[in-house]
ZAKOL-127407 format. One line per 5 residues: number of its first residue (from 1); for each residue x negated, y negated, z negated of N, C-alpha, C. Coordinates in pm, 1 decimal, padded with zeros to 6 digits. Layout:
% ZAKOL-127407
NUM) X,Y,Z,X,Y,Z,X,Y,Z ~ ... $
% end
This chain:
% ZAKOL-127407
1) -09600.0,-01531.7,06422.4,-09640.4,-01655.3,06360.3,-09761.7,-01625.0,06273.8 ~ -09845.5,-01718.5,06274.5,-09957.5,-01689.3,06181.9,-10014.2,-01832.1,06076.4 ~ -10083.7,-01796.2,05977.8,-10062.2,-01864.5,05917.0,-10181.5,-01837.8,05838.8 ~ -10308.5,-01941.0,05798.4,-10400.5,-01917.1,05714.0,-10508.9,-01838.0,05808.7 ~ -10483.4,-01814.5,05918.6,-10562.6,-01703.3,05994.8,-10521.8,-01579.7,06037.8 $
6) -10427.2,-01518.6,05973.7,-10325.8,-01409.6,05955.5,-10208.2,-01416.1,06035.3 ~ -10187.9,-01252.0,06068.3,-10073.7,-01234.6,06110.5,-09991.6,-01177.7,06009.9 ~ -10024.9,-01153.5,05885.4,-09916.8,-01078.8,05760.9,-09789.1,-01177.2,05763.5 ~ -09698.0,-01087.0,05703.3,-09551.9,-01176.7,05681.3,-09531.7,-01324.6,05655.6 ~ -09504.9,-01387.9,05665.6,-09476.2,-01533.1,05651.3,-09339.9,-01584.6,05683.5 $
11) -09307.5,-01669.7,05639.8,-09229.5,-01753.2,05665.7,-09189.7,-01924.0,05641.3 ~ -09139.1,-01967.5,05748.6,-09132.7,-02131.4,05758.2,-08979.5,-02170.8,05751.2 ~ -08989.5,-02259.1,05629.8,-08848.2,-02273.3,05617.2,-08851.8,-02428.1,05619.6 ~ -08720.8,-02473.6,05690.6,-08754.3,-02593.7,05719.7,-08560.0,-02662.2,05603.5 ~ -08591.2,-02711.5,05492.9,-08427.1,-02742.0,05431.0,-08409.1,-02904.5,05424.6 $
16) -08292.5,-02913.4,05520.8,-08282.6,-03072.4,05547.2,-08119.4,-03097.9,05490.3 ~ -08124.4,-03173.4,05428.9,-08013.3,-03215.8,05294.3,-07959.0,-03388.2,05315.2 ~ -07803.6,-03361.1,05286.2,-07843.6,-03515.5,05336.2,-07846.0,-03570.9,05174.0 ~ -07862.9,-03700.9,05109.4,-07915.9,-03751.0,04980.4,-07997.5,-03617.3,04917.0 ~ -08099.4,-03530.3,04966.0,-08186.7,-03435.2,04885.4,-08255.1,-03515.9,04753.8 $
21) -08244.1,-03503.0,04684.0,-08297.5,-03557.6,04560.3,-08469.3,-03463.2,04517.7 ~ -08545.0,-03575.1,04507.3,-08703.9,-03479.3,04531.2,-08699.0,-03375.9,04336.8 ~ -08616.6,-03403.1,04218.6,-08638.8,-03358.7,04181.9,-08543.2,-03199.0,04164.5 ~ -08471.1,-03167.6,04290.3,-08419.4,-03046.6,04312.3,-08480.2,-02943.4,04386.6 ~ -08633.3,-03028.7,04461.1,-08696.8,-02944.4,04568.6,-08784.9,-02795.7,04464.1 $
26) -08787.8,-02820.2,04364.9,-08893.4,-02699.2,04279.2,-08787.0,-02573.3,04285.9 ~ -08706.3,-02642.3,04215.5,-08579.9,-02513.1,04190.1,-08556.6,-02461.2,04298.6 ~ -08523.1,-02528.1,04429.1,-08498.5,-02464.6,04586.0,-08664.7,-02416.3,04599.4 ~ -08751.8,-02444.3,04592.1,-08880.7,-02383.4,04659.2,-08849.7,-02241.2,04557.0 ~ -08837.8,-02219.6,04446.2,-08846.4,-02137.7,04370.3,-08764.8,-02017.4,04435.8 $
31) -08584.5,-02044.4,04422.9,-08511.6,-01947.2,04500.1,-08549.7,-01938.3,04630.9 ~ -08590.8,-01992.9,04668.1,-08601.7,-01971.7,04846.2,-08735.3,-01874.1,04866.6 ~ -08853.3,-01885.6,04783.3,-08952.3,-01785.8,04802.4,-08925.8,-01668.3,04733.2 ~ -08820.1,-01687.2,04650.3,-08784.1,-01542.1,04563.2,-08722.0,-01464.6,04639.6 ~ -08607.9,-01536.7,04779.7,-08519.7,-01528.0,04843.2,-08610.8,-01388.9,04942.2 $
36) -08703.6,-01489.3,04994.1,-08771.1,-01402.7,05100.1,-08879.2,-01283.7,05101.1 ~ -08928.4,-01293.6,04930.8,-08981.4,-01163.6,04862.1,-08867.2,-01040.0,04842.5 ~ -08788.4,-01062.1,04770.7,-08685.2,-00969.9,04772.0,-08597.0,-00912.8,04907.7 ~ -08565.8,-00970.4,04975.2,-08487.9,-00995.5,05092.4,-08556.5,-00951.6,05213.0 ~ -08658.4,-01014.2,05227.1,-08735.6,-01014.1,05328.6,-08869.2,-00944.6,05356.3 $
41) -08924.2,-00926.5,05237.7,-09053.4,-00882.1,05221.7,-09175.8,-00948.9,05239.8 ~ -09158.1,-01070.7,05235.4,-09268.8,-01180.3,05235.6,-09350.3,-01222.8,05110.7 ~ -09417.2,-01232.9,05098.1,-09444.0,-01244.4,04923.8,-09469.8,-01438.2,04933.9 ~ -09450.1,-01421.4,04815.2,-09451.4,-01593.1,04776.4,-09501.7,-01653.9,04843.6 ~ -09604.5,-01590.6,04811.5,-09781.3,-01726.2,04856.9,-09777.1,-01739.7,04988.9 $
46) -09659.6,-01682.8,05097.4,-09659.5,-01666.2,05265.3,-09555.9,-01745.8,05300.5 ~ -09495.1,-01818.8,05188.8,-09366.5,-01890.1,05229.7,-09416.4,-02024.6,05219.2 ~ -09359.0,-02107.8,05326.7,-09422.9,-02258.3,05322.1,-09235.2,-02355.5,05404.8 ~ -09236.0,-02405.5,05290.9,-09078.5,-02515.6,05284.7,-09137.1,-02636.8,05319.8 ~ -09048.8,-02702.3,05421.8,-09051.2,-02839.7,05439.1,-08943.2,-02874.5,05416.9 $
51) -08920.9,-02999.1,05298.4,-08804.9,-03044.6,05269.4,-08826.3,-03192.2,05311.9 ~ -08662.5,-03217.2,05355.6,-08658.6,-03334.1,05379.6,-08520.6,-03421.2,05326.1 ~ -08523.7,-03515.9,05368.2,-08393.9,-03578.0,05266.8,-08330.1,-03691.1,05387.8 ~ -08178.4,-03696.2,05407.1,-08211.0,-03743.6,05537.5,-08057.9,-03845.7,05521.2 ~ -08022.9,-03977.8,05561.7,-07918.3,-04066.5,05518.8,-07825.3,-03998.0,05580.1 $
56) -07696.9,-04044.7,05549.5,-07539.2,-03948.8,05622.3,-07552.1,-04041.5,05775.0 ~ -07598.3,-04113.3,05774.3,-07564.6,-04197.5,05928.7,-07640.3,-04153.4,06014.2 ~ -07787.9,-04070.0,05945.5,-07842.4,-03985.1,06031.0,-07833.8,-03852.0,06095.0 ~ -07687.1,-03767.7,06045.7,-07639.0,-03679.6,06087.7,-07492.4,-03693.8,06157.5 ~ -07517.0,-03633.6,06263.4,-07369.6,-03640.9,06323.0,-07294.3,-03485.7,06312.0 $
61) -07127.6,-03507.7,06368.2,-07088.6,-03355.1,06335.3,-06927.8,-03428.8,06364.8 ~ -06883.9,-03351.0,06495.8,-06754.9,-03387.4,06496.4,-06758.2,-03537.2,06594.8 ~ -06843.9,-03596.2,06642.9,-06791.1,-03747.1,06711.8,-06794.7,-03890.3,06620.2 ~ -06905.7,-03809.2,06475.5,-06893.6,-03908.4,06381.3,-07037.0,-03878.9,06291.5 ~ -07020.0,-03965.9,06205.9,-07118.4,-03919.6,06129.3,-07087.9,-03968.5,05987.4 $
66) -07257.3,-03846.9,05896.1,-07162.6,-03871.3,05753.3,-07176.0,-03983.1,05693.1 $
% end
């Protein structure tokens, strides 16, 4: 995967929540790039989150939905 022009470490994280509330996305961007520096060896500035926020009727699971 490349990214910026680069092939150095990166990563794409994609976190889909159902009622995600936009003022919880900092705190998750925060652990989640700390996640993949420590963990992974990616450094911050290579991590790129797409958050999304998504209704319960739009997920199914089981023959139903939430």
């Amino acid at each position: 995967m490349t990214f910026g022009g680069t092939e150095e470490p990166t990563a794409f994280i994609e976190c889909k929540s159902i009622g995600l509330k936009k003022d919880q996305t900092a705190g998750l961007s925060s652990l989640l790039c700390s996640f993949c520096k420590d963990e992974l060896n990616v450094p911050e500035n290579r991590v790129y989150i797409e958050f999304s926020s998504a209704e319960g009727v739009m997920w199914g699971w089981d023959g139903r939905t939430f």
